[in-house]
py3Dmol code that shows the C-alpha trace and the ligand (Angstrom):
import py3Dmol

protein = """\
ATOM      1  CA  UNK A   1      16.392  60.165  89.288  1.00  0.00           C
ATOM      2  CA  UNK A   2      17.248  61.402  85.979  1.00  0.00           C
ATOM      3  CA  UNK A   3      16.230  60.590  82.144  1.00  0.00           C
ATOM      4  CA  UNK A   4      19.352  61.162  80.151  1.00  0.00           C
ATOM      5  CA  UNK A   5      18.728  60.307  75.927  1.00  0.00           C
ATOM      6  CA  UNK A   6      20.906  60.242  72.908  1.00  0.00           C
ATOM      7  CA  UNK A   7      19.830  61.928  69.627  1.00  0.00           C
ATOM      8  CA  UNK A   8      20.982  60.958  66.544  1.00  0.00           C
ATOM      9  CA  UNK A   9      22.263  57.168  67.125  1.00  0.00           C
ATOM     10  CA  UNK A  10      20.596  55.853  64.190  1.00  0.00           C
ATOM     11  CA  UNK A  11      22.144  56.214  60.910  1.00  0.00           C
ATOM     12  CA  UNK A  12      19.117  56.172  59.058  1.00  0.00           C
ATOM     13  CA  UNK A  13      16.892  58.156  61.705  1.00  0.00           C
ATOM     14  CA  UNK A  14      19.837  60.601  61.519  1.00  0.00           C
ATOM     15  CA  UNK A  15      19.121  61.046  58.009  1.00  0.00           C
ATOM     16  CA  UNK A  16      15.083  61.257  57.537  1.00  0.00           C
ATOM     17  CA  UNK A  17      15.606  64.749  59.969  1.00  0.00           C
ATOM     18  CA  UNK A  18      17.867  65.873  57.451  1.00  0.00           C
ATOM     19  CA  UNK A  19      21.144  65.750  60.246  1.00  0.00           C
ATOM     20  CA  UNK A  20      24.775  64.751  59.740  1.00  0.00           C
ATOM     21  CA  UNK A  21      25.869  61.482  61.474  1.00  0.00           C
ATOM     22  CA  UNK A  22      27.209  62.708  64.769  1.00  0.00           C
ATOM     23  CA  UNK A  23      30.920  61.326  65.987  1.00  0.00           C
ATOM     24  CA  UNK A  24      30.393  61.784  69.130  1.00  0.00           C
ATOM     25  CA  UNK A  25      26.846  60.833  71.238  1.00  0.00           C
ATOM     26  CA  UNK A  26      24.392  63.646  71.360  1.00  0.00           C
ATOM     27  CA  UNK A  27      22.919  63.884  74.388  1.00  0.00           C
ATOM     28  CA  UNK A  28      19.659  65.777  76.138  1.00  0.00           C
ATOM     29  CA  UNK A  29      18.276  65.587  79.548  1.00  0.00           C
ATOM     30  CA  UNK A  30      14.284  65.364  80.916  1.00  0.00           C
ATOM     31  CA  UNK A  31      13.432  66.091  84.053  1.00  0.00           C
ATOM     32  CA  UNK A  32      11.493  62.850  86.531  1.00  0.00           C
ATOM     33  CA  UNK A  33       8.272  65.167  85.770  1.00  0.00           C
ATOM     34  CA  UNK A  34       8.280  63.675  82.362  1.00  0.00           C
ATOM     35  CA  UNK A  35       7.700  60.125  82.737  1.00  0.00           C
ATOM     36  CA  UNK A  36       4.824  58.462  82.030  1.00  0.00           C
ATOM     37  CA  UNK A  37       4.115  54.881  83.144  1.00  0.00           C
ATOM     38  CA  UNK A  38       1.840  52.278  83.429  1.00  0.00           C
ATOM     39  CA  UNK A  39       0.121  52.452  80.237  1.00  0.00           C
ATOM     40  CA  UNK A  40      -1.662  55.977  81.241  1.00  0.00           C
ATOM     41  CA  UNK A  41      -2.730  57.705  78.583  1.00  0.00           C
ATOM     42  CA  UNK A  42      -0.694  60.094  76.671  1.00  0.00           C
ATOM     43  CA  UNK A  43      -2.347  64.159  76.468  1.00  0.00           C
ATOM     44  CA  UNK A  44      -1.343  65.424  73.235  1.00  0.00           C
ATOM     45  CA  UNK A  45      -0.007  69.077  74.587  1.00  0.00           C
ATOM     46  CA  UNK A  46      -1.200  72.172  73.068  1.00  0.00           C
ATOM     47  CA  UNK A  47       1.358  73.761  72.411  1.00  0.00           C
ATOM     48  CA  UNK A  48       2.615  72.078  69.802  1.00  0.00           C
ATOM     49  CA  UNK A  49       1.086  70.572  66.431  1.00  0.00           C
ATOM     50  CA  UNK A  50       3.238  68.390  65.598  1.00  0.00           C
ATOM     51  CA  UNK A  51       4.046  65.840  68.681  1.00  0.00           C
ATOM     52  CA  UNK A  52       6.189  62.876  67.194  1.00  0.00           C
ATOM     53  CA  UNK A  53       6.877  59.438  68.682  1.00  0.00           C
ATOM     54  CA  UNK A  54      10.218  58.242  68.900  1.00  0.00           C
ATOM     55  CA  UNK A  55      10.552  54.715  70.184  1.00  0.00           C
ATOM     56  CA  UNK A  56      13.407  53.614  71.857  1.00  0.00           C
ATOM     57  CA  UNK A  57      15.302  51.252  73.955  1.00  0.00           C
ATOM     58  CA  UNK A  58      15.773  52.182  77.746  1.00  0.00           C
ATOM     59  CA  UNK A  59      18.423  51.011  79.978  1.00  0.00           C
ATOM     60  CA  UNK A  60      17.846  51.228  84.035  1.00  0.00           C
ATOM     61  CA  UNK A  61      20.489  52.067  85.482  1.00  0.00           C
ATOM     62  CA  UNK A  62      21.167  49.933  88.598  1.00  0.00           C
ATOM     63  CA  UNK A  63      23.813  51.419  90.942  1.00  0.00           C
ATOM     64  CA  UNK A  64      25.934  54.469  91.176  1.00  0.00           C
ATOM     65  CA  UNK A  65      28.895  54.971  88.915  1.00  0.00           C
ATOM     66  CA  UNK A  66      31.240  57.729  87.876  1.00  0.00           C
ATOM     67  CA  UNK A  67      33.911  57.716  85.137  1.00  0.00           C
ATOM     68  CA  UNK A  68      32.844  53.983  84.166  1.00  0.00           C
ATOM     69  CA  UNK A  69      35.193  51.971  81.792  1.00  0.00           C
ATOM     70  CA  UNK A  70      33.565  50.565  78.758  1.00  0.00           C
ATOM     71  CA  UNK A  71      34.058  47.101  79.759  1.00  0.00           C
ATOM     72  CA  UNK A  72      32.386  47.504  83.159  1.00  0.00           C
ATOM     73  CA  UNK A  73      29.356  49.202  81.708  1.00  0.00           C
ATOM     74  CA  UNK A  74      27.321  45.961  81.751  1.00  0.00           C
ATOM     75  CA  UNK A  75      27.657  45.905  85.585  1.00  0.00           C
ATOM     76  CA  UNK A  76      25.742  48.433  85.974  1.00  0.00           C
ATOM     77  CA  UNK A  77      22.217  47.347  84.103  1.00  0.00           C
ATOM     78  CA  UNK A  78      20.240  44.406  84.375  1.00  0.00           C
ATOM     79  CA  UNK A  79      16.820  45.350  83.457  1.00  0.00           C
ATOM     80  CA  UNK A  80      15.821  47.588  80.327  1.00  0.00           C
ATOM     81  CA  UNK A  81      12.162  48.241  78.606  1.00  0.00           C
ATOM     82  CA  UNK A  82      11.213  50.213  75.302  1.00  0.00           C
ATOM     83  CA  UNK A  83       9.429  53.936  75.936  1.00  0.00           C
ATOM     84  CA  UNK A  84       8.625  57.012  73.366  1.00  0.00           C
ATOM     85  CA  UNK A  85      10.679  59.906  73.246  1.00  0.00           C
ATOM     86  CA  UNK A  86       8.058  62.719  72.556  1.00  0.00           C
ATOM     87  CA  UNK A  87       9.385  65.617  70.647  1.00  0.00           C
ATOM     88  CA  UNK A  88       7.475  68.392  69.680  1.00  0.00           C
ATOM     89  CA  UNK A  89       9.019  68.693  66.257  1.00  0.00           C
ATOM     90  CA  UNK A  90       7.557  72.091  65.600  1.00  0.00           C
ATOM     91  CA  UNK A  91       9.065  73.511  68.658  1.00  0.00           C
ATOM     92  CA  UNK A  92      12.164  71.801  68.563  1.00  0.00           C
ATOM     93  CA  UNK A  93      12.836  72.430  64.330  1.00  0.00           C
ATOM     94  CA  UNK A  94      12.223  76.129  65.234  1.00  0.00           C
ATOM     95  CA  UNK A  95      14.654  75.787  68.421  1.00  0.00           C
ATOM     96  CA  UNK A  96      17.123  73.854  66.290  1.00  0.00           C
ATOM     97  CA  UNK A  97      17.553  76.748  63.398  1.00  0.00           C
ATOM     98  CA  UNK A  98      18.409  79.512  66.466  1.00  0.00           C
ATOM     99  CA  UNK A  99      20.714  77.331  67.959  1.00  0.00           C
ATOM    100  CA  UNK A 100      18.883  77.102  70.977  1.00  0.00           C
ATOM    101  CA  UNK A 101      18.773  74.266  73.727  1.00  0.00           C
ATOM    102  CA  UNK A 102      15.505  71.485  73.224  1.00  0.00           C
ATOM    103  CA  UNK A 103      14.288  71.526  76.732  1.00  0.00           C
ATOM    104  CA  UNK A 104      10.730  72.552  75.566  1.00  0.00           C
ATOM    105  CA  UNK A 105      10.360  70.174  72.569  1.00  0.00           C
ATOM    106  CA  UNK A 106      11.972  67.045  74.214  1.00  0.00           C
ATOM    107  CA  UNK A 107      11.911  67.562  78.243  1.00  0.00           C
ATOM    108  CA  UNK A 108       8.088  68.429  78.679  1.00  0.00           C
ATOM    109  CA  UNK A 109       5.320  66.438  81.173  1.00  0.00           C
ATOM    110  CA  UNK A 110       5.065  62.806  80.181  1.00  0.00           C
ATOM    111  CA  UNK A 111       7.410  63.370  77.314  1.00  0.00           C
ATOM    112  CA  UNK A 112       9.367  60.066  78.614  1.00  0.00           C
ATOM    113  CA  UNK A 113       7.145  57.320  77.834  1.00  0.00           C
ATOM    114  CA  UNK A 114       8.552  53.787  79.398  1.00  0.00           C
ATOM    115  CA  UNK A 115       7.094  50.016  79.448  1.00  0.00           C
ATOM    116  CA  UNK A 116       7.677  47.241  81.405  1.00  0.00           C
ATOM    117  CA  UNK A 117      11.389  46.891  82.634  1.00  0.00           C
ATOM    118  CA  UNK A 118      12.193  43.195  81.399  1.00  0.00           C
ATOM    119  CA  UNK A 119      15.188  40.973  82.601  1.00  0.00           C
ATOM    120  CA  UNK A 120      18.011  40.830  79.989  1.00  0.00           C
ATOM    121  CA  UNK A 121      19.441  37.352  80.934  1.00  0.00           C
ATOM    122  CA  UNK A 122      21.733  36.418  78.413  1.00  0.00           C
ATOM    123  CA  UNK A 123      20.837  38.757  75.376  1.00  0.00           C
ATOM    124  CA  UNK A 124      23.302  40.169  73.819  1.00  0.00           C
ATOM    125  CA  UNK A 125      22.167  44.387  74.515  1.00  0.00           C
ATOM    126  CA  UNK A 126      23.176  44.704  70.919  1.00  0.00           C
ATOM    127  CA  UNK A 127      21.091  41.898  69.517  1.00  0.00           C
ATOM    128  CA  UNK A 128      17.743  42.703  70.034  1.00  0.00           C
ATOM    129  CA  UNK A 129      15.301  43.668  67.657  1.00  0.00           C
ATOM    130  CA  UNK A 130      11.738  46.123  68.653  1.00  0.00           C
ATOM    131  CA  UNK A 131       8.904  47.637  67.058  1.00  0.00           C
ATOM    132  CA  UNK A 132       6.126  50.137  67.465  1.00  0.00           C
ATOM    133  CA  UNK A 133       2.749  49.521  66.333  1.00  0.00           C
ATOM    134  CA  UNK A 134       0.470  53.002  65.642  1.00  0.00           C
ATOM    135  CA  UNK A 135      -3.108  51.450  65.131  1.00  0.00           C
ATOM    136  CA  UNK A 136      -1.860  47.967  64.562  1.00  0.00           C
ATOM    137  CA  UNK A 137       0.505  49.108  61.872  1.00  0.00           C
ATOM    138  CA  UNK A 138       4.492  48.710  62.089  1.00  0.00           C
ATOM    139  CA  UNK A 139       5.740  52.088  61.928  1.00  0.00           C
ATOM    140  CA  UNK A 140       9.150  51.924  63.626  1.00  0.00           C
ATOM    141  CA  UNK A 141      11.405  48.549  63.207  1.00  0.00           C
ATOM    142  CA  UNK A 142      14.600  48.264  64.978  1.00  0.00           C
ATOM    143  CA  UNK A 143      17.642  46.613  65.722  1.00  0.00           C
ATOM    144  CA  UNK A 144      20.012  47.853  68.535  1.00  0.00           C
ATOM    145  CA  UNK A 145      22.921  46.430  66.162  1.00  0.00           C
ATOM    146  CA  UNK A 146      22.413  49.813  64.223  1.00  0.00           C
ATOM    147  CA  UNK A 147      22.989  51.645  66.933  1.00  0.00           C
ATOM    148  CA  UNK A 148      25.659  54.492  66.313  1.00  0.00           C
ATOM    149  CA  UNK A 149      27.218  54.175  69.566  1.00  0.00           C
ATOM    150  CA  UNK A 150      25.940  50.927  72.010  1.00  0.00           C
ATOM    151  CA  UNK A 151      24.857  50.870  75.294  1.00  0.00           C
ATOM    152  CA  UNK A 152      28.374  50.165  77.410  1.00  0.00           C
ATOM    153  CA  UNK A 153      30.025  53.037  75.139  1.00  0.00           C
ATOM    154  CA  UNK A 154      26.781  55.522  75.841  1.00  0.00           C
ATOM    155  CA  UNK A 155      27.787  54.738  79.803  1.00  0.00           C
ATOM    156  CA  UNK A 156      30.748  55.046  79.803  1.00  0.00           C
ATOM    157  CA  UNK A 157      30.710  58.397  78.100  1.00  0.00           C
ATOM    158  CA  UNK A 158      28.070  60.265  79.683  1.00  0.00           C
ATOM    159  CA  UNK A 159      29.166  58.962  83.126  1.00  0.00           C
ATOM    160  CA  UNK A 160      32.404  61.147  82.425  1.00  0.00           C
ATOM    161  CA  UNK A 161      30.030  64.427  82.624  1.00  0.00           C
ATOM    162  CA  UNK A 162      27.387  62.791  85.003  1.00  0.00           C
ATOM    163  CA  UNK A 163      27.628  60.597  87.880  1.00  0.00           C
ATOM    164  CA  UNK A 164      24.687  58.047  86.956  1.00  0.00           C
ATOM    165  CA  UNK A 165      22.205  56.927  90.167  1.00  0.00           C
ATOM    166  CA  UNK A 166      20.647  53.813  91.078  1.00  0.00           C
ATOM    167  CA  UNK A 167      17.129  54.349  88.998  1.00  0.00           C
ATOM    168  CA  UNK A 168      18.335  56.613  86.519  1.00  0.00           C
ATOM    169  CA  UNK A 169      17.461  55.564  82.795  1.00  0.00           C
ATOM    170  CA  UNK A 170      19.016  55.937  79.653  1.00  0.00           C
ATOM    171  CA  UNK A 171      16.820  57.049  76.072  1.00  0.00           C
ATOM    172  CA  UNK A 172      19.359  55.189  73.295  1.00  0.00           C
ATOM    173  CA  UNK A 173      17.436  57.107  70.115  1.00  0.00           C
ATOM    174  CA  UNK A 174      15.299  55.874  67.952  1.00  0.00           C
ATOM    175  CA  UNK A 175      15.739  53.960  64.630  1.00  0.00           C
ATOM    176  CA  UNK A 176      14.305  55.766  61.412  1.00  0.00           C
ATOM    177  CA  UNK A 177      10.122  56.133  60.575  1.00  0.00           C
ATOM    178  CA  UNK A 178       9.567  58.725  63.566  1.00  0.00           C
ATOM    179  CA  UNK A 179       5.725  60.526  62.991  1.00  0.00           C
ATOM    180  CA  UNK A 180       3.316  62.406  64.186  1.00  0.00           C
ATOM    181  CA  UNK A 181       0.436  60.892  67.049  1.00  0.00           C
ATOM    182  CA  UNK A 182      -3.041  62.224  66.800  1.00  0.00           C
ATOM    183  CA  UNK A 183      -5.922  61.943  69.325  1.00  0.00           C
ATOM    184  CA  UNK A 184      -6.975  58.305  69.094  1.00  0.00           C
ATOM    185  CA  UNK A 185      -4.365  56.667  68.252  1.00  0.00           C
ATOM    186  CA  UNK A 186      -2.929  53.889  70.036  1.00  0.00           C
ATOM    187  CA  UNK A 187       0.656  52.905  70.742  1.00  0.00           C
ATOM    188  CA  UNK A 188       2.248  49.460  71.362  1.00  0.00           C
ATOM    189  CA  UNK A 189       5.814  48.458  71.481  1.00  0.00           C
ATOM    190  CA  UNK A 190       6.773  45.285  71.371  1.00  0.00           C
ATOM    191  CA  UNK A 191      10.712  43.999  72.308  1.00  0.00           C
ATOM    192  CA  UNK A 192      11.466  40.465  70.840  1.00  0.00           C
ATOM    193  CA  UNK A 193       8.163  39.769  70.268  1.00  0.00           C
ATOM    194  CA  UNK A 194       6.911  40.782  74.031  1.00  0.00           C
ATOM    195  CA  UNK A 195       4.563  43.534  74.610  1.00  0.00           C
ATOM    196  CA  UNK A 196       6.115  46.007  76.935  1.00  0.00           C
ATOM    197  CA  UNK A 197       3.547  49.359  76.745  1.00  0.00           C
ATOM    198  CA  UNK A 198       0.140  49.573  75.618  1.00  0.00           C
ATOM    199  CA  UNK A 199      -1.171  53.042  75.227  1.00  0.00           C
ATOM    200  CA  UNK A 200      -3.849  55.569  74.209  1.00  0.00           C
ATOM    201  CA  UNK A 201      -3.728  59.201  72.619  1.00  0.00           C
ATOM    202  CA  UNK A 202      -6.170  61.863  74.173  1.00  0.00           C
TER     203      UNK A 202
END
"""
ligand_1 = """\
1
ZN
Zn 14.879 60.291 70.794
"""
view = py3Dmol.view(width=600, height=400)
view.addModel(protein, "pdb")
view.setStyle({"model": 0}, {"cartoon": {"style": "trace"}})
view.addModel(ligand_1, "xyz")
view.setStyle({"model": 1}, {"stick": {}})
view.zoomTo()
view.show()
């Protein structure tokens, strides 16, 4: 399986790092060796100072498609969760002002957090509002309405440059109040209201 993410899909999340709104999806890649499940706890790497949570709604992708239309999109996901993007925003700001690629800060062990895959039913993909907690405290609020490009669009263009795989899961970026996680903190995301990962910082 693959991890495939989208930078930049927040307007406002966009703007706190200081980057233009992108017209056209900004995407990255992380390898299988960076997921982290089951509410295991999170190792803060060391190489990097500045590790940031980015919390974001996933999409499971549910059967193999190439070149998919917009307006088939939805066949192909039934299930989707909320995980943490880690970035190691040292690494990647110093990446980012060479022009170089963001494996290291983005694509690194357990940099691909993910919670409980939930059933969408009849939501509306668009329509659904999450949180993180850091400590108990709101720090990210979200509504995939905001999103820059939505989920069927995000298909159907990266599908054009990637055939996408039963299992394969889509990062759609993270709304605006990204920070930094230190040892002992504790992370909880919540998805309309319903806990989907519970998780500790060593
Ligand atoms: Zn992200």
């Amino acid at each position: 399986m693959k991890i495939l993410c989208i930078g930049r899909n927040y307007g406002l999340h966009a703007k706190e790092l200081g980057n233009e709104i992108p017209d056209k999806p900004v995407i990255f890649s992380k390898p299988d060796t960076a997921l982290l499940k089951n509410n295991e706890d999170f190792y803060i790497p060391n190489f990097s100072n500045d590790v940031h949570y980015e919390t974001e709604l996933v999409v499971r992708i549910e059967k193999m498609g190439k070149s998919i239309e917009p307006q088939f999109a939805h066949k192909y996901y039934s299930h989707i969760s909320l995980g943490i993007d880690f970035t190691a925003r040292d690494i990647q700001n110093e990446l980012k002002s060479k022009g170089l690629p963001w494996e290291l800060a983005k694509a690194f062990d357990h940099s691909a957090v993910i919670g409980e895959f939930v059933p969408l039913e009849n939501q509306n993909i668009q329509d659904l509002h999450f949180e993180l907690l850091k400590n108990n405290q709101v720090v990210q609020s979200g509504h995939t309405a905001d999103m820059l490009f939505k989920v069927n669009d995000i298909i159907a263009f990266i599908s054009k440059y990637f055939t996408l795989k039963t299992g394969d899961l889509i990062f759609t970026g993270t709304p605006a109040g990204v920070g930094k996680v230190e040892i002992g903190d504790q992370l909880v995301g919540h998805l309309e209201g319903k806990e989907l990962f519970k998780f500790n910082i060593k």
